[in-house]
C-alpha positions in Angstrom: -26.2 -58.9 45.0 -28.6 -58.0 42.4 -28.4 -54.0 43.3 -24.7 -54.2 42.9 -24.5 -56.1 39.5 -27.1 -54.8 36.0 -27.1 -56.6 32.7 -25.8 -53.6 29.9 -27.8 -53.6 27.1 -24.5 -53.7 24.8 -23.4 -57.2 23.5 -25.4 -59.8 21.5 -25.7 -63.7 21.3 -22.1 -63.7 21.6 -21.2 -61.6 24.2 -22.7 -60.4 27.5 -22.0 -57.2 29.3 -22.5 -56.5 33.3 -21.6 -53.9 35.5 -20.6 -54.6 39.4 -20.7 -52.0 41.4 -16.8 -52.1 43.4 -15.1 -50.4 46.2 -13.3 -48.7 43.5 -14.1 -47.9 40.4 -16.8 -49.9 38.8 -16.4 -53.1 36.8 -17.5 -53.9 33.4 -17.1 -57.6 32.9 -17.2 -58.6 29.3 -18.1 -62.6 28.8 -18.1 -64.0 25.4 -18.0 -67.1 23.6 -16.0 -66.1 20.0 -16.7 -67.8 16.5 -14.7 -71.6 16.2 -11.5 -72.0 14.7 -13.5 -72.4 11.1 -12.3 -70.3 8.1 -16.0 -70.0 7.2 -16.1 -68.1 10.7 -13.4 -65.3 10.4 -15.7 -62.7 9.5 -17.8 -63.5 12.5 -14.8 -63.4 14.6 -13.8 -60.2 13.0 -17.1 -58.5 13.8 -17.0 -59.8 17.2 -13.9 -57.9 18.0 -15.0 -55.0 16.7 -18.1 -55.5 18.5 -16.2 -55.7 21.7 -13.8 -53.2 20.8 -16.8 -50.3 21.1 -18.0 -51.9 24.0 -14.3 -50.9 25.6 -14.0 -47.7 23.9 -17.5 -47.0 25.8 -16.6 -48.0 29.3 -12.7 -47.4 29.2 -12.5 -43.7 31.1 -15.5 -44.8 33.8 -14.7 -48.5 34.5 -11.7 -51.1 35.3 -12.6 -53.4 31.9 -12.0 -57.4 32.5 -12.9 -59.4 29.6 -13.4 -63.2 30.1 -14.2 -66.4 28.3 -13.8 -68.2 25.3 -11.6 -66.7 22.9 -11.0 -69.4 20.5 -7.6 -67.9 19.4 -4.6 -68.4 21.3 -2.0 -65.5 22.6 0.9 -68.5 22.7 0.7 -70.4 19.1 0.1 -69.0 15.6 -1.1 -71.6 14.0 -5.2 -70.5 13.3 -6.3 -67.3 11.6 -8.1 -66.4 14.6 -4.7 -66.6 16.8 -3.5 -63.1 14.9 -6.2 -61.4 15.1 -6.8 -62.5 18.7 -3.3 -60.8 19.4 -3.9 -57.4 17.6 -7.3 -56.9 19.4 -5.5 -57.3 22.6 -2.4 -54.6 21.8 -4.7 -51.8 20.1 -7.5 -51.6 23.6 -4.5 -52.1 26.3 -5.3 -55.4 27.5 -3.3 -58.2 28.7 -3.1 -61.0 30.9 -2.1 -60.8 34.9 2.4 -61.1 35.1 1.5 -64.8 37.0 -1.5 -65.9 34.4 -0.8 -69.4 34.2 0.2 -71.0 30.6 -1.7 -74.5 30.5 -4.2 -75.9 28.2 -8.0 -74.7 28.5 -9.0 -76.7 25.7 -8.9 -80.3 24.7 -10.4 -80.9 21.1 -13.3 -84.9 21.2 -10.8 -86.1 19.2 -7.6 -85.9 21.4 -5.5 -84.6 18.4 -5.6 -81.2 19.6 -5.5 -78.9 22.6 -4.5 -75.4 23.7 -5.2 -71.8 26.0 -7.6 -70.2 24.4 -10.1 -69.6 27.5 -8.7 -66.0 29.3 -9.5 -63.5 31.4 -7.8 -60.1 30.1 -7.6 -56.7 31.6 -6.7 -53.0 30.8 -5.4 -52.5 34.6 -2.3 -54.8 35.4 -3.9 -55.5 39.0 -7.1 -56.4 38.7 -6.7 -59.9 38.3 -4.7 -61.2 41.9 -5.3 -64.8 41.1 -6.1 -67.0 37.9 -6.0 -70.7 38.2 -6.8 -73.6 35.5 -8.0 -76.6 36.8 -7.1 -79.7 35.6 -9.5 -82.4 33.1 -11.5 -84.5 35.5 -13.7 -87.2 34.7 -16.8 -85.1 35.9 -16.3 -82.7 33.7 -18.1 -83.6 30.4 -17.4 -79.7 28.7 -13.9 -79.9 26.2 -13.0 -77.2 28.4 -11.8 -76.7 31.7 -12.8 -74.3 34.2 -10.4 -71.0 34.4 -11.2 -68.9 38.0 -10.1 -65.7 38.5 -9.5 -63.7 42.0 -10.1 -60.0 41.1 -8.8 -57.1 43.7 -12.5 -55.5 44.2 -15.2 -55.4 46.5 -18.9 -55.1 45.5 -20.3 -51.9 47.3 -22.7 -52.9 50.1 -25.8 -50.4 49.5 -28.0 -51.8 52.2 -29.2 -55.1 54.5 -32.2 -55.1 53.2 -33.2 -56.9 50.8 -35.2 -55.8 47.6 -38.1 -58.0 47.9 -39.6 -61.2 50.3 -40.9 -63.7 48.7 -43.5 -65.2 50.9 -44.8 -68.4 50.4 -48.3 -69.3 49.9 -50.0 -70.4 53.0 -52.3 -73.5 51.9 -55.4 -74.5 53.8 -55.0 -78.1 53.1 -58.6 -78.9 53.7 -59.9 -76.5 52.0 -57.5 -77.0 48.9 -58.4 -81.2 49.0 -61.9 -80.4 49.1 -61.9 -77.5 45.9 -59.7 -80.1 44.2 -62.0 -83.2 44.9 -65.3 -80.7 43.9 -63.7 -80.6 40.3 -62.7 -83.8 39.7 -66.7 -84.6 40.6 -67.9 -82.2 38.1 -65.5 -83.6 35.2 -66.2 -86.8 35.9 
C-alpha cells in the first residue's frame, strides 16, 4: 500500500494529513486530535480549525475530503464552548456526517459523570462514507473512547504487483559468528 497512500506535509502535532490514491478521485484523509473541553484551550481549538480549514480550502477542487477523529466538541449538545464552534466549522467547508451516521456516545469521561459523540468522521461528498459504526465500551478497552469504523465507497488504485523493495534477511554462518563472538569475549577478558 505504501505507493498508494503519502504523508502531506500540511498539519502539525495535532493533525495529520494523507493522501490515498482511489478508483475515483483521490482522498485526502484529515485525522486530528482537537484541544480538551478546557476554556484555557479555546484558542488552540480555534487555531486548529482554521488550521484545518486551509488544509480543505487546498485540497477541496482535487480531492473527496473525509476528516476523522477526535473533535472534542459535539454536533448534538451545546453545552461546551467548543460544541459552537465545532458546528460553524462544519457549515462554512460543506461538511457533514453520512444520512445513517449513528448518534451514540464515543466518549465516556474516568469519572463516569460525563459522556458524549464527539469522535466523527465528516465529509464534503454525501457518499463517501457507506458505513459508520460505534462499538460499544468493553472491558479490553482501557482508552475513554471507543472505537468509531468507517466503510468509505473507494478503492485504492492498484499501480503494480511488485513490490517496492525485498527485504532479505541476513544469512548467518553460525560457526563462524560463535567463533568471532567467543574471539572477543577472550580478548576483553
Amino acid at each position: 500500500m505504501d505507493d498508494k497512500i503519502s504523508v502531506m506535509v500540511d498539519g502539525s502535532n495535532r493533525i495529520q494529513v494523507i493522501q490515498m490514491e482511489t478508483d475515483n478521485t483521490p482522498l485526502c484523509l484529515i485525522n486530528v486530535y482537537m484541544p480538551s473541553d478546557n476554556k484555557d484551550m479555546d484558542n488552540e481549538y480555534k487555531d486548529t480549525l482554521a488550521q484545518m480549514t486551509e488544509i480543505i480550502k487546498k485540497y477541496r477542487n482535487t480531492h473527496d475530503i473525509l476528516l476523522c477523529g477526535d473533535l472534542n466538541g459535539s454536533i448534538h449538545r451545546s453545552k461546551t464552548s467548543h460544541d459552537p464552534l465545532l458546528k460553524k466549522f462544519l457549515a462554512e467547508n460543506s461538511l457533514e456526517l453520512n444520512q445513517e451516521y449513528p448518534e451514540k456516545e464515543t466518549f465516556f469521561h474516568h469519572n463516569g459523570k460525563s459522556s458524549g459523540q464527539i469522535d466523527y468522521f465528516f465529509s464534503a461528498s454525501k457518499d463517501l462514507t457507506q458505513y459508520v459504526q460505534i462499538l460499544d465500551m468493553e472491558a479490553e478497552n482501557t482508552s475513554d473512547h471507543v472505537p468509531v469504523i468507517a466503510t468509505i465507497k473507494r478503492k485504492l488504485i492498484r499501480k503494480s504487483n511488485k513490490p517496492k523493495s525485498v527485504i532479505v534477511r541476513t544469512k548467518w554462518e553460525k560457526k563462524k559468528y560463535q567463533l568471532t563472538i567467543s574471539d572477543g569475549v577472550e580478548k576483553i577478558l
